[in-house]
C-alpha positions as CSV (number, residue, x, y, z in Angstrom):
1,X,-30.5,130.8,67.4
2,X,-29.7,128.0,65.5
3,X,-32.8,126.3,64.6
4,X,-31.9,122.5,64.8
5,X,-29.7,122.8,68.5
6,X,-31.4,125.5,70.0
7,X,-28.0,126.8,70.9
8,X,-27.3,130.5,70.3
9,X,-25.4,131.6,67.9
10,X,-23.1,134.9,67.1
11,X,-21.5,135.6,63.9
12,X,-18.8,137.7,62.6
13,X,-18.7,139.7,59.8
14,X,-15.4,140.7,57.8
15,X,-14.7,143.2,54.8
16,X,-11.2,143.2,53.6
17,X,-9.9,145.9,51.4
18,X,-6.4,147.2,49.2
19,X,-5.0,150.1,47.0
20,X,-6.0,147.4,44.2
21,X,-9.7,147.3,44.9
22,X,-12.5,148.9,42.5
23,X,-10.9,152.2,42.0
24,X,-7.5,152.0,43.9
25,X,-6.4,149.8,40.6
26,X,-6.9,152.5,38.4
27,X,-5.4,155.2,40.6
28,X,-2.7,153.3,42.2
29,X,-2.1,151.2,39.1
30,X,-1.0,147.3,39.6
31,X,2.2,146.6,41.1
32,X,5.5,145.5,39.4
33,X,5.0,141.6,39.4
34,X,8.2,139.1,40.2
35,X,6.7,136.1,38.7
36,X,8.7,132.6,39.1
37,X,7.5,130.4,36.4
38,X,8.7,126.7,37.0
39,X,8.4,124.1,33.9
40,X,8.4,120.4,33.8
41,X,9.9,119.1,31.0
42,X,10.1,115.5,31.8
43,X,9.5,112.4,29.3
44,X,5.9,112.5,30.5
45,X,5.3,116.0,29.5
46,X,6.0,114.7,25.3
47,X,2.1,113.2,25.9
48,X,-0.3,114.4,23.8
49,X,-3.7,115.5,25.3
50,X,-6.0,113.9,22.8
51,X,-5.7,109.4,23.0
52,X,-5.5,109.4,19.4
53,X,-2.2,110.9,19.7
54,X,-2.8,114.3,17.7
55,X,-3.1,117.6,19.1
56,X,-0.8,119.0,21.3
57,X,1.8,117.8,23.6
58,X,1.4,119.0,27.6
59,X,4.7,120.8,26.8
60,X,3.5,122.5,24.1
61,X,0.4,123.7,25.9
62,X,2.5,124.6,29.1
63,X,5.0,126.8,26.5
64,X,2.0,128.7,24.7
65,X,1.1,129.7,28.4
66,X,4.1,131.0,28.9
67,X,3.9,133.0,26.1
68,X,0.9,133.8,27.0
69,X,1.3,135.4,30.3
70,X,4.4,137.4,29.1
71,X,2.5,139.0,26.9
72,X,0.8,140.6,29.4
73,X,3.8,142.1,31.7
74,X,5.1,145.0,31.1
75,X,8.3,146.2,31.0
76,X,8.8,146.4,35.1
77,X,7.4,143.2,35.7
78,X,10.5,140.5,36.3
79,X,10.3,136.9,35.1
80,X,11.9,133.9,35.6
81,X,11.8,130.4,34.5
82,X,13.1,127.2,36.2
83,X,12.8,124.0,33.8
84,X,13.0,120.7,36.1
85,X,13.1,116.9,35.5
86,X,15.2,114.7,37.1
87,X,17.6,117.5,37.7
88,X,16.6,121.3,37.7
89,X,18.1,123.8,35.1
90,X,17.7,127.9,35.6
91,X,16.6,128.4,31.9
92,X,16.1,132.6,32.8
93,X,17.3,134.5,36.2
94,X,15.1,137.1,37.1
95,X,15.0,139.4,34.6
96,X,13.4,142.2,33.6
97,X,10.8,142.0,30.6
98,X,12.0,145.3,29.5
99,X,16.0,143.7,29.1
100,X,14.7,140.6,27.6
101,X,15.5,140.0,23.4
102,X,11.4,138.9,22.7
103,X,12.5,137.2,19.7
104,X,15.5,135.3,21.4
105,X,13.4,134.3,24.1
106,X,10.7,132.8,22.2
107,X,12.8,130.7,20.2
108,X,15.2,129.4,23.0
109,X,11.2,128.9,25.0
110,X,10.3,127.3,21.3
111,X,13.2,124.7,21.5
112,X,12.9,123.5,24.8
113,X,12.1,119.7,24.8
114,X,11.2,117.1,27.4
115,X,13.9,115.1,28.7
116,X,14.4,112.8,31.5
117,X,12.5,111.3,34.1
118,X,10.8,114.1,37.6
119,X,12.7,114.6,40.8
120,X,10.1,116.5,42.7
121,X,12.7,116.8,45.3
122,X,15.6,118.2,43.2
123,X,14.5,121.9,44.2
């Protein structure tokens, strides 16, 4: 009974569970990931983080994620990246981490730069 109304009350109690819970994750393993990664690399994005103006830029940050997070794939897991501004640009199909050139893709990641203004509804 709710104690302010008086009214009764019911309640409902849910438990949701996966393969990828507690012990299902090491027994099932996680599954292949298809991960879509899109990157704005518009003028704005050449701002630093600090208002002195050292440190660095949001671009910079958002690439050392990058990097980041495909470090942790593995070879099944399929990546790709979309850079938009005022246009959009497929900088990597889907691919495979496993058929990816590590090196070549850092340094192509490494030398993308902003550019341009953001068209949100480019696509």
């Amino acid at each position: 009974m709710d104690p302010l109304s008086g009214a009764n009350e019911k309640f409902v109690g849910l438990t949701f569970s996966s393969l990828m819970d507690g012990e299902g994750m090491g027994e099932f393993q996680r599954p292949n990931y298809d991960l879509a990664i899109v990157l704005d690399i518009s003028g704005s994005m050449s701002c630093r983080f600090s208002s002195t103006g050292a440190g660095e830029t949001k671009l910079q940050l958002a690439k050392r994620c990058i990097l980041a997070i495909f470090s942790f794939l593995n070879d099944k897991d399929r990546l790709s990246i979309l850079l938009f501004n005022n246009s959009t640009e497929e900088f990597l199909p889907p691919t495979l981490k496993k058929d990816l050139d590590e090196n070549a893709f850092k340094t192509a990641l490494q030398e993308v730069g902003p550019r341009g203004g953001t068209n949100l509804t480019s696509g």
